[in-house]
LOZAMI-24534 format. One record per residue: z, y, x of N, C-alpha, C in turn; residue in one letter. Coordinates in nm, 2 decimals. Atoms other than C-alpha are relative to their C-alpha. Layout:
BEGIN
    n_c3    n_c2    n_c1   ca_c3   ca_c2   ca_c1    c_c3    c_c2    c_c1  residuo
       Z       Y       X       Z       Y       X       Z       Y       X        a
...
END
This chain:
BEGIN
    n_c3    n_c2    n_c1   ca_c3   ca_c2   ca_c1    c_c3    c_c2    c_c1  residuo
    0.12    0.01   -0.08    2.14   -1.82    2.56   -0.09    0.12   -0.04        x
    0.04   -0.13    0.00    1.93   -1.49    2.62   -0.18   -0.03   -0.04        x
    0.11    0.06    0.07    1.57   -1.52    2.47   -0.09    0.11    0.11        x
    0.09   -0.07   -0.08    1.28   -1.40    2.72   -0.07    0.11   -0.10        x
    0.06   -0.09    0.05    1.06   -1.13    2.61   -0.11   -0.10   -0.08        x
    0.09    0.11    0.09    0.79   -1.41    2.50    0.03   -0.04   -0.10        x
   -0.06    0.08    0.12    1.03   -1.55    2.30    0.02    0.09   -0.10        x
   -0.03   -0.04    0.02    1.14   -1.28    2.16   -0.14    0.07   -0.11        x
    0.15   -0.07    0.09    0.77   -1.14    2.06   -0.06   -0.15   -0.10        x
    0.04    0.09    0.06    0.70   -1.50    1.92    0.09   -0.01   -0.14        x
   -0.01    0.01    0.17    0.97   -1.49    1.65    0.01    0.10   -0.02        x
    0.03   -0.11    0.11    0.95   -1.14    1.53   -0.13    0.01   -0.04        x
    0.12    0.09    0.08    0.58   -1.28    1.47    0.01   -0.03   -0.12        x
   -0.02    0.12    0.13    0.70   -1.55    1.26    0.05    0.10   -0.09        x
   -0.08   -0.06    0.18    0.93   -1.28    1.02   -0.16    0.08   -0.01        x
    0.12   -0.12    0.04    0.63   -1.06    1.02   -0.16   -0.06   -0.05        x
    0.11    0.08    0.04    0.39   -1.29    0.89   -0.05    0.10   -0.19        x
   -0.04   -0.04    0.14    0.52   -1.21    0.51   -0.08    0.15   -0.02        x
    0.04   -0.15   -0.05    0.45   -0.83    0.57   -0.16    0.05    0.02        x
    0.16   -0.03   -0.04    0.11   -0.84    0.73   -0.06   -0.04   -0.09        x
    0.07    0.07    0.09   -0.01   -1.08    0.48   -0.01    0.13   -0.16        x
   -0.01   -0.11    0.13    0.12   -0.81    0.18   -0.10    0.11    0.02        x
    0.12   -0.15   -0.05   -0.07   -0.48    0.38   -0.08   -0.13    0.01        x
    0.10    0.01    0.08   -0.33   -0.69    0.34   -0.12   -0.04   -0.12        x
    0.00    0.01    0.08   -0.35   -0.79    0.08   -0.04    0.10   -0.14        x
    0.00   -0.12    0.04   -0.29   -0.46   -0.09   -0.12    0.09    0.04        x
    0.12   -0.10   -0.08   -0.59   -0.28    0.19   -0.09   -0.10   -0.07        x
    0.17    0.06    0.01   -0.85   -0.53    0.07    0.02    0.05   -0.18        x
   -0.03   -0.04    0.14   -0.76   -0.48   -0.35   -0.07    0.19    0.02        x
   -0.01   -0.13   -0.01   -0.74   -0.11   -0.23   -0.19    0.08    0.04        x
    0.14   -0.02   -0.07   -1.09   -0.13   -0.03   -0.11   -0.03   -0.12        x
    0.13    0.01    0.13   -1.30   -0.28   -0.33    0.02    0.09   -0.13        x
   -0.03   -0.08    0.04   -1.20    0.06   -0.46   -0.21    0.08    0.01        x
    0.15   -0.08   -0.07   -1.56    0.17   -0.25   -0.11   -0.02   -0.06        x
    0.08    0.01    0.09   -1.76    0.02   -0.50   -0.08    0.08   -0.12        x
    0.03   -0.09    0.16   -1.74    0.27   -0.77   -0.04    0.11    0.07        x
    0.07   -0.11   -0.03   -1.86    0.55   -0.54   -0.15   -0.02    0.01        x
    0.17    0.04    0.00   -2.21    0.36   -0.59   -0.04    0.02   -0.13        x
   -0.02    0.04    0.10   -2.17    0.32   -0.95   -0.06    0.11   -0.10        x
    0.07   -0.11    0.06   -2.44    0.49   -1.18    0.09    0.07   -0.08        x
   -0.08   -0.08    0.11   -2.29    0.74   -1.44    0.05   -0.06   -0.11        x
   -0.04    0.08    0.10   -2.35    0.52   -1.73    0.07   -0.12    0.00        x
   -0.07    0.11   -0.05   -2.19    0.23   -1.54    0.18    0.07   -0.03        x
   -0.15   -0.06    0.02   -1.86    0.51   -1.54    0.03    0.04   -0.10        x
    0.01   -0.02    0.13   -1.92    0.61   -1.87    0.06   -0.09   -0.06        x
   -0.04    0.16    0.12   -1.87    0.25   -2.03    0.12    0.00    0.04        x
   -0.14    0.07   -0.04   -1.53    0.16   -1.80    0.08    0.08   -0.07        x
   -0.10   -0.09    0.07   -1.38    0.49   -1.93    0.01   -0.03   -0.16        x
   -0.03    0.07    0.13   -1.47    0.38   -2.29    0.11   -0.16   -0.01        x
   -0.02    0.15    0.02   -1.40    0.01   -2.25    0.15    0.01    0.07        x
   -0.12    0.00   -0.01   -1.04    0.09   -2.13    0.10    0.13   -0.08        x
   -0.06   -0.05    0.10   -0.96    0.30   -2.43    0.05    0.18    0.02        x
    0.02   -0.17   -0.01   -0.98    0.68   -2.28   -0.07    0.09   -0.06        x
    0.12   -0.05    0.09   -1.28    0.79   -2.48   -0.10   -0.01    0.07        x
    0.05    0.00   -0.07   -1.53    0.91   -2.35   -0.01    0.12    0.09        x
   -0.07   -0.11   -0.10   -1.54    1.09   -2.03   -0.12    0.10    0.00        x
    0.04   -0.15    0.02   -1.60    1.43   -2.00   -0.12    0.05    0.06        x
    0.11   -0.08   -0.09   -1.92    1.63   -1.87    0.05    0.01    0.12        x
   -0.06   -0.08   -0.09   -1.91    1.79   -1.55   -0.06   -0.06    0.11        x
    0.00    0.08   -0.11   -1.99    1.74   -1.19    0.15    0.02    0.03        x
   -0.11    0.01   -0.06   -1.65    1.77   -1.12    0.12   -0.11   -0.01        x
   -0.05    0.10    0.03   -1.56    1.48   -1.29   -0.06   -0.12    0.07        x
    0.05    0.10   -0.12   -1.79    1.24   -1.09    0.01   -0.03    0.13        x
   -0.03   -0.01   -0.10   -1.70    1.40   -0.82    0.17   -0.04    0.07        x
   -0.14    0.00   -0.02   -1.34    1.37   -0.87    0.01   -0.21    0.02        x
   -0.02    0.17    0.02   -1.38    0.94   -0.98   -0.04   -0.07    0.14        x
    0.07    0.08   -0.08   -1.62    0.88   -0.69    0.09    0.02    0.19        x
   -0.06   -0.03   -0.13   -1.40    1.06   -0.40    0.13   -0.06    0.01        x
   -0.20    0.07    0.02   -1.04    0.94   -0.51   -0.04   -0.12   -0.01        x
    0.04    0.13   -0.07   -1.23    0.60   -0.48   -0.02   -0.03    0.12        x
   -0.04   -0.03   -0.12   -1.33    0.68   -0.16    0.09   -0.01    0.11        x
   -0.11    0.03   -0.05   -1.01    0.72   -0.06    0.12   -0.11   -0.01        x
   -0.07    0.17    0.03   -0.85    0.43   -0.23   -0.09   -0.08    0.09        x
    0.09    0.09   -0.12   -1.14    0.24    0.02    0.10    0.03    0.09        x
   -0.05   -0.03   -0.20   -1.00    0.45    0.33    0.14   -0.03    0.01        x
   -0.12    0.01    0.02   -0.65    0.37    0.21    0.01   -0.14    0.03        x
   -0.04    0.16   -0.04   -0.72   -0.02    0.22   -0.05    0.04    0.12        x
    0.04    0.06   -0.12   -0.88   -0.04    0.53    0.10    0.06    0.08        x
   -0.12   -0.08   -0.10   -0.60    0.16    0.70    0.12   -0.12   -0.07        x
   -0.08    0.11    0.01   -0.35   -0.10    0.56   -0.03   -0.12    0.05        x
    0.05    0.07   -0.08   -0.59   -0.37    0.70    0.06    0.01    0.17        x
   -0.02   -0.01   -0.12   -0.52   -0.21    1.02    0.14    0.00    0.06        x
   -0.15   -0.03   -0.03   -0.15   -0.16    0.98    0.03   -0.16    0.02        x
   -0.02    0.10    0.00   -0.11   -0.52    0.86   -0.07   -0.10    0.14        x
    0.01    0.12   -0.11   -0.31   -0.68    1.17    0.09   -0.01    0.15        x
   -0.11    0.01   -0.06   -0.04   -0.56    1.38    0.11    0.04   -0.03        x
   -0.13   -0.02    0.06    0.29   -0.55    1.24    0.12    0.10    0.13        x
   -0.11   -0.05   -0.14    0.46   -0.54    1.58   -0.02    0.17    0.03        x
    0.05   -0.11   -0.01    0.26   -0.23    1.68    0.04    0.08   -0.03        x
    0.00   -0.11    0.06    0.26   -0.01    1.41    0.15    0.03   -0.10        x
   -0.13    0.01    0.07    0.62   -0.08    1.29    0.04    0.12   -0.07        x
    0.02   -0.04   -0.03    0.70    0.24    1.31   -0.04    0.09   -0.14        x
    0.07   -0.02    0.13    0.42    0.38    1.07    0.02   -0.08   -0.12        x
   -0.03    0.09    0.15    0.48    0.08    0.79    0.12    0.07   -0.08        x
   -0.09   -0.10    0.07    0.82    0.23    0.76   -0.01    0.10   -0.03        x
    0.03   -0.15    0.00    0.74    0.58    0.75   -0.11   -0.05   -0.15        x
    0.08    0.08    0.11    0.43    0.40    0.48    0.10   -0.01   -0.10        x
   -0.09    0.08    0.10    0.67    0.21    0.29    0.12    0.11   -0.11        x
   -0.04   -0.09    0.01    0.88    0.51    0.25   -0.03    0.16   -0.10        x
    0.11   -0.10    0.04    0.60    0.78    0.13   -0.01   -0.04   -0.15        x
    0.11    0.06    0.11    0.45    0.52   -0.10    0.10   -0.02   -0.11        x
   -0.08   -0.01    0.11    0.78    0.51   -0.31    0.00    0.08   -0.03        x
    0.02   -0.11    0.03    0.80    0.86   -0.32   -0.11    0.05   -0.09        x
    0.14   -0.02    0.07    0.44    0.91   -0.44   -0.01   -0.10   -0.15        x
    0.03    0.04    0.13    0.44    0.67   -0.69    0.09    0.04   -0.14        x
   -0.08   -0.05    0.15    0.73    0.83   -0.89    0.00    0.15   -0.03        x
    0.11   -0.13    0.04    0.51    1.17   -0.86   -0.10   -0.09   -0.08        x
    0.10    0.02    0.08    0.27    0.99   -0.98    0.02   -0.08   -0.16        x
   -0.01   -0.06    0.15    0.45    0.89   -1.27    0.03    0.05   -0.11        x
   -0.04   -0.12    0.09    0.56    1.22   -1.35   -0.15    0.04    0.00        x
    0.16   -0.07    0.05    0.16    1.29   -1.35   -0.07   -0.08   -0.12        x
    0.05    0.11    0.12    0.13    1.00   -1.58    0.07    0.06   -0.12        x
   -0.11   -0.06    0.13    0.37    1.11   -1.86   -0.06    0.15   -0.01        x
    0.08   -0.15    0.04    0.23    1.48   -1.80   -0.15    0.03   -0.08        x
    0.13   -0.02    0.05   -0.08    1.39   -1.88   -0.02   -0.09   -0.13        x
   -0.01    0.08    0.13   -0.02    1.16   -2.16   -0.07   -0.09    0.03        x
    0.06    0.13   -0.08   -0.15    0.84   -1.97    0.02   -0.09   -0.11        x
   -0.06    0.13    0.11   -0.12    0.53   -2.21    0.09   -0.07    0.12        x
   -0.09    0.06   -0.08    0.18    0.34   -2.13   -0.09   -0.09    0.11        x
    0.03    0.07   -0.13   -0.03    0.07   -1.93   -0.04    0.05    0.13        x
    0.05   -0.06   -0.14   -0.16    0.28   -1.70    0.09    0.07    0.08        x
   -0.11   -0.02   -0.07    0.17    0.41   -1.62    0.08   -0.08    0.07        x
   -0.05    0.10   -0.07    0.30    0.08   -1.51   -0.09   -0.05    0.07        x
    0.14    0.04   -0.10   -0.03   -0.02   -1.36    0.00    0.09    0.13        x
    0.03   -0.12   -0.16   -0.05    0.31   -1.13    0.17    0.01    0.04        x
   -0.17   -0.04    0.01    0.33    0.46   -1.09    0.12   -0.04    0.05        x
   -0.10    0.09    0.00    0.55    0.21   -1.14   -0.08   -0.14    0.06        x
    0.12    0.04   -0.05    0.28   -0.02   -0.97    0.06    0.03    0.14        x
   -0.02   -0.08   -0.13    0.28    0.20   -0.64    0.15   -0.04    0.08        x
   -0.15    0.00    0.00    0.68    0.22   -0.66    0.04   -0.11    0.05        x
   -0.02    0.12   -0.03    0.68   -0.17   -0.63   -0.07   -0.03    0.13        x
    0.10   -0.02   -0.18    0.41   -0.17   -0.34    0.10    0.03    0.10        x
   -0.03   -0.05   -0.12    0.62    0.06   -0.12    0.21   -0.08   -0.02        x
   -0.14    0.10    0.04    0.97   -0.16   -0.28   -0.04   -0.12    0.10        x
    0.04    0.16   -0.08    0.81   -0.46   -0.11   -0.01    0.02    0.14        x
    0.04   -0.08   -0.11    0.67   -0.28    0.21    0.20    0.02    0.09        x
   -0.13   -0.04   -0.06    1.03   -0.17    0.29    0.11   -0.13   -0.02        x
   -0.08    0.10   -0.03    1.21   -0.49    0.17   -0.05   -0.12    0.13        x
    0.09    0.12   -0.11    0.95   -0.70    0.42    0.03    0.07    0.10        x
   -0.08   -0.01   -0.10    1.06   -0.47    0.68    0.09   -0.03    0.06        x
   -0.13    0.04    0.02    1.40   -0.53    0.66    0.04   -0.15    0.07        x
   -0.02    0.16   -0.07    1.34   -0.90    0.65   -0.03   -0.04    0.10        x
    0.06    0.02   -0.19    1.15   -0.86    0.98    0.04    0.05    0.08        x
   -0.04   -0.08   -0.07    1.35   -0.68    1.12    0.00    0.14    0.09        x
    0.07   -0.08   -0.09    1.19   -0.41    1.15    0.09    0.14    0.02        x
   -0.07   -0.14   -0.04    1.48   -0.12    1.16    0.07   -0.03    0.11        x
   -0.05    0.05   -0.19    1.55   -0.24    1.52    0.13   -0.10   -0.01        x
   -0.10    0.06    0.00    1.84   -0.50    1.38   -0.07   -0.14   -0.06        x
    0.00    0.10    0.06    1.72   -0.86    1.26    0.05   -0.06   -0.05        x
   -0.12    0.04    0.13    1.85   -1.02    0.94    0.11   -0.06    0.08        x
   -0.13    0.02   -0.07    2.13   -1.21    1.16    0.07    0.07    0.05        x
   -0.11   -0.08   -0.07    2.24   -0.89    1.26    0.01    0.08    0.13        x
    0.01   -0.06   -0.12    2.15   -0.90    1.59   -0.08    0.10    0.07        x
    0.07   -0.12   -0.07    1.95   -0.66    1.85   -0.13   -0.03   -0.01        x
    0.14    0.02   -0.01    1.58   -0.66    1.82   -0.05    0.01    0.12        x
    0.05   -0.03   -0.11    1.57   -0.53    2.15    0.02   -0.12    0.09        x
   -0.11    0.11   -0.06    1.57   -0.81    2.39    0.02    0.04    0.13        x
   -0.02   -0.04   -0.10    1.63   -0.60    2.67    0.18   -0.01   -0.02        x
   -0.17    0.00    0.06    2.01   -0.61    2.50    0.09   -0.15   -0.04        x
   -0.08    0.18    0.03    2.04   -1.02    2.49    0.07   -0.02    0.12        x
   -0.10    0.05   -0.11    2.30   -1.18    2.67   -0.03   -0.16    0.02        x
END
C-alpha cells in the first residue's frame, strides 16, 4: 500500500521529533551564552578565578574576545532553535551542521591541548562538541534524513508503490 504525501509528511514528523527536540535543546543552552556579554568585568574576573584559570589578563582585547565569542554562542543557539523547529525543511543544512560540528570540535581539541587547557575543559568543549555533532548525525539517520528511512525504504514518496 502506497502512502499519500500526507502520510508520508506525518511519519517523517514522528522520527524527527528526537532531533528537533536535541537542536533545541543544544540552541537554548547555547543562547544563554548572551548573558555574559552584559556581565561587568569584576563579574568575569571572579568566573575566571573560581574555575581554576587564575586570573584573567588585562586588556581590552580580552573582554572583547569573552564578550563576542559569547555573542556568538547566543547567535549559534538561536540558529539551532530555527534549524530544530523544522527538521523537514532544513534537513539538508542539519546534515551539512552535524557534519562541520564534528570536525570543529576535534580542532578544537587540538586548540585545547595547544593551549594547555585543564583536562576538564577539554572534555567539556572538544570532545563535548564532537558528541553534539555525533548525535546530530546519528538523529538524522534515524529520521531518515539521508533520503532512505531506517526500514530501508524511499523517503521519497513520489517512489511508493
Amino acid at each position: 500500500m502506497s502512502l499519500t504525501a500526507v502520510q508520508h509528511s506525518q511519519r517523517r514528523r514522528g522520527r524527527d521529533w528526537p532531533l528537533s527536540w536535541f537542536l533545541r535543546l543544544v540552541g537554548v543552552a547555547d543562547l544563554l551564552a548572551i548573558v555574559v556579554v552584559f556581565l561587568p568585568d569584576v563579574w568575569l574576573e571572579w568566573a575566571h578565578e573560581a574555575i581554576g584559570l587564575g586570573g584573567l589578563p588585562q586588556g581590552r582585547i580580552v573582554g572583547y574576545l569573552a564578550r563576542s565569542t559569547s555573542l556568538l554562542y547566543g547567535i549559534h543557539g538561536a540558529l539551532l532553535l530555527i534549524l530544530g523547529s523544522d527538521v523537514s525543511r532544513y534537513r539538508p543544512l542539519i546534515r551539512w551542521y552535524g557534519i562541520v560540528i564534528v570536525g570543529a570540535g576535534v580542532l578544537l581539541v587540538g586548540v585545547d591541548i595547544a593551549e594547555s587547557m585543564p583536562l576538564w575543559w577539554t572534555v567539556s568543549e572538544g570532545i563535548a562538541v564532537i558528541g553534539i555533532g555525533a548525535v546530530i548525525l546519528t538523529l538524522c539517520q534515524d529520521a531518515g534524513l539521508y533520503g532512505v528511512s531506517p526500514d530501508g525504504s524511499s523517503e521519497d514518496p513520489s517512489r511508493s508503490s
